[in-house]
N, C-alpha and C positions, 0 to 999 in steps of 0.2 A: 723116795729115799731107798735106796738098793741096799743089801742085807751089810755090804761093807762098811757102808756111810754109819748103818745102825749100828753096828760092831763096835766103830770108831765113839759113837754117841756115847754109848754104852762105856766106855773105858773111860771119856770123858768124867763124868756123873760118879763112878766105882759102882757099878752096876753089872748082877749078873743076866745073862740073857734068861727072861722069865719061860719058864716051858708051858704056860697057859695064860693068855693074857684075860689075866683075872684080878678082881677086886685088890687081893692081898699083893698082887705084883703090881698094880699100878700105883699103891700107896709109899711101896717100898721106893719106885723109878718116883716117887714126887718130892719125898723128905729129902730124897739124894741129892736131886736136882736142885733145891731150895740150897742144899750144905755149899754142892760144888763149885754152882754157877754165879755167880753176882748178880742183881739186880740194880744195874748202871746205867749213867746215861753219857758216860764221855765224849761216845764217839762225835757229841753235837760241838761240842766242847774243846775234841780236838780235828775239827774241818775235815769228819769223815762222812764217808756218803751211809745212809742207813737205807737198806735195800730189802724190801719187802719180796723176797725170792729162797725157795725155798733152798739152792744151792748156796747163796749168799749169807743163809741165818748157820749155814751149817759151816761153810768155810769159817764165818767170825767166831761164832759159841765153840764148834770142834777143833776145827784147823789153827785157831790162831788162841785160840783158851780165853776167851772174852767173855763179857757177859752181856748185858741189852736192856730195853726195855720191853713194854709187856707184847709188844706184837711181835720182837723179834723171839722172845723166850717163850713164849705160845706158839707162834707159830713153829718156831722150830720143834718143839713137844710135842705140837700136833704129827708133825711127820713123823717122829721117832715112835710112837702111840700106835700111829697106821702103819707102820712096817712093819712093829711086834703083830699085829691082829686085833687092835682095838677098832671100835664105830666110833668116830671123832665126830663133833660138829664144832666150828668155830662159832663164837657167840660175840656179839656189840654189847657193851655197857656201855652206860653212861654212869662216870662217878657224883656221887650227893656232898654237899659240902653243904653251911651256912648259909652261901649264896643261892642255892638251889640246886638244878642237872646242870651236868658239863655239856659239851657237846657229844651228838652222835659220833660214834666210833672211838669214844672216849678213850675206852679201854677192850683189850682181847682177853676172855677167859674159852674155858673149852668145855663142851657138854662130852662124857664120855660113859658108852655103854661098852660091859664088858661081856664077856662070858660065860661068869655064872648070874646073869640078868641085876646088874646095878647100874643104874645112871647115876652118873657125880659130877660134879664140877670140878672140876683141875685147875688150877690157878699158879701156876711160879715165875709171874709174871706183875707180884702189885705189892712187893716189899715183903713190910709187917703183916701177915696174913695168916690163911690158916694152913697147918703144915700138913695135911692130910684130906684126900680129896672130900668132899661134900656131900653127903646123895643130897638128889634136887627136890626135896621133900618141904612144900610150905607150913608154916604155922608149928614146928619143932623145936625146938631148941636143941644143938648139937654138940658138945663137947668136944675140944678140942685143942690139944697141947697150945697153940697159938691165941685159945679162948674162947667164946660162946658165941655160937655162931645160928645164924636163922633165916628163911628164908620168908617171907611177908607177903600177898599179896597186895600187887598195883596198880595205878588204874590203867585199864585195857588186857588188862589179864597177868601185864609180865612182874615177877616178883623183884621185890629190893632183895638186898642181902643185907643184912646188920652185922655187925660185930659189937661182942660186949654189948648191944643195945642200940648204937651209931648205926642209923644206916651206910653203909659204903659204896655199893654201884647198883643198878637196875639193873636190867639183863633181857635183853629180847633173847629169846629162847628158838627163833629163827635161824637156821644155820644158814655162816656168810661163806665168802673166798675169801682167801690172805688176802686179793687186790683189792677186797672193797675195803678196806680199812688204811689206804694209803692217801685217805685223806684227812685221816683222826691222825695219821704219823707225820703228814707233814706238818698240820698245825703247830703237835706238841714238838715239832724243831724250828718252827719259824715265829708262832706269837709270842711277842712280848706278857701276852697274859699266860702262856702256858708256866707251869714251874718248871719241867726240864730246861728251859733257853733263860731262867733265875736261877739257877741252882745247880751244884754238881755233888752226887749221891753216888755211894758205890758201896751196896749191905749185901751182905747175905747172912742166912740162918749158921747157927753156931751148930758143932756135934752135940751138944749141953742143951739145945734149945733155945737158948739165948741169939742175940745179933750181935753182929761186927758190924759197925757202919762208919765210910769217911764220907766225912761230909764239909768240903773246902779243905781247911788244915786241921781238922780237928778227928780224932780217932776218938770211938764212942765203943765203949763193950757195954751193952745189956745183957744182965745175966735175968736167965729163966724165971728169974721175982718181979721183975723189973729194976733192978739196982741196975745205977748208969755210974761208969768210971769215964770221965774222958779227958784224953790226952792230947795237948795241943801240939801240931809237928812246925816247927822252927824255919826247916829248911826244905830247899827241894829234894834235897836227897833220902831225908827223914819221909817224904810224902811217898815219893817212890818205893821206896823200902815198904811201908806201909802198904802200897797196892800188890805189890811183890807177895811179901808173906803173908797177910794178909786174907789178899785173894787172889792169888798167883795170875794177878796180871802183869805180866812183863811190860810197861812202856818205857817209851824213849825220850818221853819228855812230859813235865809234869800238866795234867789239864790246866785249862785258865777259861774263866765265862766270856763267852764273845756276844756279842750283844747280834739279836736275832735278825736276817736280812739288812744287819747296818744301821740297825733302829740302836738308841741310844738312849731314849725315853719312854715310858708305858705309852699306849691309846691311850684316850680319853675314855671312862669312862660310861655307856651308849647311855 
């Protein structure tokens, strides 16, 4: 990313350019990121191609004011990260559910050492989460406007993360490439079992702390207590309007769920 593309990031997000890329600036470039950008997955939804390329996460997030999911809004952060003067490393999760691991490549978060010597975890990439980066510190418990957050040891060395207590993804602390992860991104646009190819989401963090989320026709405000107001939208032009001010996505036409590769019914169960 050349100092322009950063610029443009940068005005993206309402971001000033940090003049030390240090702990206090990366915290400010993550909360922004979380307000600005949505945490979407339409593009699957409206037969767009999702392109694991670093010009590509920046034309859609910058150039066209979209938002993504976690490889495209990680990876894109990781660029804008290393242009300011951070030490990035990409990171593989696997999410934890009732069922057990997801698959490899699950999820993208990002390892990031700064300047006045802090490693954290950055994340504006997995929704409901926590809105300030992480140091990568196990056996803590963390405080954090989004909630309690920790980091666990698991087995083979690599830690869970919890929230509130839940664990929520594991984390090989390995650093990858953006291309290795475009086999966790094709999954979650082609399986029937993934929930992006169920489901159409489109949140982001409130200036309050709170969420804004639509999710099919229904508009959700969670305020910072957790109180939930939600509104059902009627028409297409109410859903629009909703993506519009909302979360200043401009489309042309309202999403609709396409069923995955032409699949019409789940697997079976293995």
């Amino acid at each position: 990313m050349d100092a322009s593309q950063a610029d443009a990031y940068l005005r993206r997000i309402g971001a000033p350019r940090p003049t030390r890329p240090d702990a206090d600036a990366l915290r400010e470039l993550h909360v922004r990121h979380l307000v600005a950008v949505p945490f979407e997955n339409l593009s699957l939804h409206l037969g767009e191609p999702v392109t694991l390329v670093p010009d590509a996460l920046h034309d859609k997030i910058v150039g066209a004011r979209r938002g993504g999911y976690c490889y495209e809004l990680n990876g894109a952060f990781a660029a804008l990260l290393t242009a300011l003067g951070y030490d990035v490393g990409l990171l593989a999760c696997r999410g934890i559910s009732p069922d057990g691991l997801g698959i490899p490549y699950d999820h993208l978060a990002l390892r990031v050492r700064t300047a006045d010597g802090a490693t954290l975890l950055a994340d504006v990439g997995f929704g409901r989460h926590a809105h300030h980066p992480l140091p990568l510190t196990t056996d803590t418990d963390q405080s954090d406007p989004g909630g309690v957050f920790r980091f666990t040891p698991a087995p083979l060395g690599d830690p869970d993360l919890l929230h509130d207590g839940t664990p929520v993804y594991r984390l090989d602390l390995r650093p990858r490439e953006l291309a290795d992860f475009e086999v966790g991104s094709w999954y979650q646009q082609t399986s029937p079992r993934s929930h992006f190819t169920t489901s159409l989401v489109c949140s982001r963090l409130t200036d309050d702390g709170g969420r804004l989320t639509l999710t099919g026709r229904t508009l959700i405000t969670t305020a910072p207590d957790g109180t939930r107001h939600e509104v059902p939208l009627d028409t297409d032009s109410e859903v629009l309007e909703a993506y519009r001010d909302g979360f200043g996505l401009a489309l042309d036409r309202v999403p609709r769920l396409r069923a995955p590769l032409g699949l019409t019914a789940p697997l079976p169960s293995p």
